[in-house]
C-alpha positions in Angstrom: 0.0 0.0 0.0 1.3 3.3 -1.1 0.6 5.6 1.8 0.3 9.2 0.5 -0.4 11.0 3.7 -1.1 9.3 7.7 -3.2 12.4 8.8 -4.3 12.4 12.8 -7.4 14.7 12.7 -9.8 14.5 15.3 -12.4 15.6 12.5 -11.6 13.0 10.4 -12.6 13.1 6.5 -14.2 17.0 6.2 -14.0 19.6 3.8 -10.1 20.7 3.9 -9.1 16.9 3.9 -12.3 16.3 1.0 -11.0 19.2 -0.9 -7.4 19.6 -0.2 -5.6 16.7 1.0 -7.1 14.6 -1.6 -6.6 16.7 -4.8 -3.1 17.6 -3.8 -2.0 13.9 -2.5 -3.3 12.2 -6.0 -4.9 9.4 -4.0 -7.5 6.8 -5.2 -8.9 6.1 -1.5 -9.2 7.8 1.4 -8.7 5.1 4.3 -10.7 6.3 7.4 -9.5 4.4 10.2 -10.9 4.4 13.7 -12.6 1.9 15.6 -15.5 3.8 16.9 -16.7 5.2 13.6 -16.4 1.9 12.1 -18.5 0.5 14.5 -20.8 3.5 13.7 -23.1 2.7 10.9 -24.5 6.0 11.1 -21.0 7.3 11.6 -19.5 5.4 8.5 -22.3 6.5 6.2 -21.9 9.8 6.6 -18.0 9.7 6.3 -18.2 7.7 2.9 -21.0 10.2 1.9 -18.3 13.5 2.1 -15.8 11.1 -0.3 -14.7 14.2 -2.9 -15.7 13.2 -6.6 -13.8 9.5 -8.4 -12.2 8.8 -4.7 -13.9 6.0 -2.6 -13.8 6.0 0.9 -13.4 3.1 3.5 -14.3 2.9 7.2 -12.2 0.7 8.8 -10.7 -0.7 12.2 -7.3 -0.8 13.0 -7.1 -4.4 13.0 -8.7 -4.3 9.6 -6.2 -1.6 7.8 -3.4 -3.7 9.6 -4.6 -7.0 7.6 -4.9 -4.7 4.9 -1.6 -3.2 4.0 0.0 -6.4 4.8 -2.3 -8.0 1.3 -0.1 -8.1 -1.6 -3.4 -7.5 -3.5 -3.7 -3.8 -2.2 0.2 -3.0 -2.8 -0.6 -0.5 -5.7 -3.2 1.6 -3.6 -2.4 5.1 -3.2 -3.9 6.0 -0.1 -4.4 8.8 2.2 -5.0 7.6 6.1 -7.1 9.5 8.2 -6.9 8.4 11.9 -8.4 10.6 14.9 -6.0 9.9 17.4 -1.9 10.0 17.8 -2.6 6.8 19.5 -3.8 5.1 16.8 -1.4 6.8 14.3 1.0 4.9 16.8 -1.1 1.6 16.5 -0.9 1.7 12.9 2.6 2.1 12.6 3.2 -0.6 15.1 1.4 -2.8 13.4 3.4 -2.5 10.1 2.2 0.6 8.2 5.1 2.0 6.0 5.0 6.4 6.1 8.0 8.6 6.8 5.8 11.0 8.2 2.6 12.1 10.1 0.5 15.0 9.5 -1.6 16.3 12.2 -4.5 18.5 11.5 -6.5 19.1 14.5 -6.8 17.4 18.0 -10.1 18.7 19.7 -10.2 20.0 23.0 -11.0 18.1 26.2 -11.0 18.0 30.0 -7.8 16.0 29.2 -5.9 18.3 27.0 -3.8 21.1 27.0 -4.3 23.8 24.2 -1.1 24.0 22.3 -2.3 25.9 19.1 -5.8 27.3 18.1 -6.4 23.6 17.1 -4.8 21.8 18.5 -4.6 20.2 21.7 -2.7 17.1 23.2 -2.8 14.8 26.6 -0.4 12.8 28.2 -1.2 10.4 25.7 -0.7 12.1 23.0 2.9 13.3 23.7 4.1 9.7 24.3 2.3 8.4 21.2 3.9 11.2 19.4 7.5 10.1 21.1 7.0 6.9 20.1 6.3 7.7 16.4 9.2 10.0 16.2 12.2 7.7 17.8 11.1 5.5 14.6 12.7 8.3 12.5 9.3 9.7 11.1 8.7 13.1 10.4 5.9 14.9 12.6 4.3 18.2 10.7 1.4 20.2 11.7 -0.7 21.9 9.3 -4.1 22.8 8.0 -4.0 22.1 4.9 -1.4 21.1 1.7 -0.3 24.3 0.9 0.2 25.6 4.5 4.1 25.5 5.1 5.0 22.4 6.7 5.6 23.1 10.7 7.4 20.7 13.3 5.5 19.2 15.5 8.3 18.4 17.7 9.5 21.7 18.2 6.2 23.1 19.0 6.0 20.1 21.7 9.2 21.3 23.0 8.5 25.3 23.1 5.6 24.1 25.2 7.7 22.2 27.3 5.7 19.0 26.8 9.1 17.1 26.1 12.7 18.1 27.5 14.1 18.9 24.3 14.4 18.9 20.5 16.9 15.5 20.4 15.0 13.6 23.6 14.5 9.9 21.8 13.6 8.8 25.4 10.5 10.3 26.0 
């Protein structure tokens, strides 16, 4: 599976990702991926109903996209991955996904989290999902959409002194 973008966006598939993401990725499917809105049938119609014009979209678990991009049948898919969560950015990846970097769009505020942007806003959870991801060498960014310049998520995690600094690989 040719992963064109792993984007963590609490929003999941909406316009800027519909509109955007997809046009300027030149994907064939948008993989939605989260175990809740799969679950959802309600949920997972109306994320397969904002698919942007000749792309389908799939609602799937993480178990599911694991099995998935492990099939030799689905090697020539060029994908973009929408997950809600760091977490399960982390899951995926664990799990044997192949991207050199994650994008992350929005994270909506919670009792949990801390806001450490105007949309963006991480737990504890977060943080060491996002460590995790990034002692495998992958590149973290932050931004809205495609033509936004491409910001480090790291460095913004470290001017907020959620991580000790810029080369900490043991967080």
């Amino acid at each position: 599976m040719d992963v064109k973008l792993l984007r963590i966006d609490s929003r999941l598939l909406h316009g800027q990702v519909a509109t955007d993401w997809a046009k300027n990725t030149a994907i064939e499917r948008i993989l939605v991926v989260c175990d809740q809105a799969a679950g959802d049938n309600i949920r997972k119609t109306l994320l397969m109903q904002a698919a942007p014009p000749g792309i389908k979209v799939h609602v799937l678990t993480v178990s599911k996209m694991l099995r998935l991009c492990r099939d030799e049948r689905f090697e020539h898919y060029k994908v973009l991955v929408l997950v809600e969560t760091p977490v399960d950015a982390m899951r995926l990846i664990a799990g044997g996904l192949n991207t050199t970097s994650v994008n992350l769009g929005s994270l909506s505020f919670d009792a949990t989290r801390k806001m450490i942007t105007e949309t963006i806003a991480v737990n504890e959870q977060d943080v060491l999902a996002l460590a995790w991801i990034r002692r495998r060498g992958i590149e973290l960014d932050y931004r809205k959409v495609s033509s936004d310049p491409k910001r480090d998520l790291w460095k913004l995690l470290c001017d907020k002194g959620l991580v000790k600094d810029k080369l900490d690989h043991d967080q």
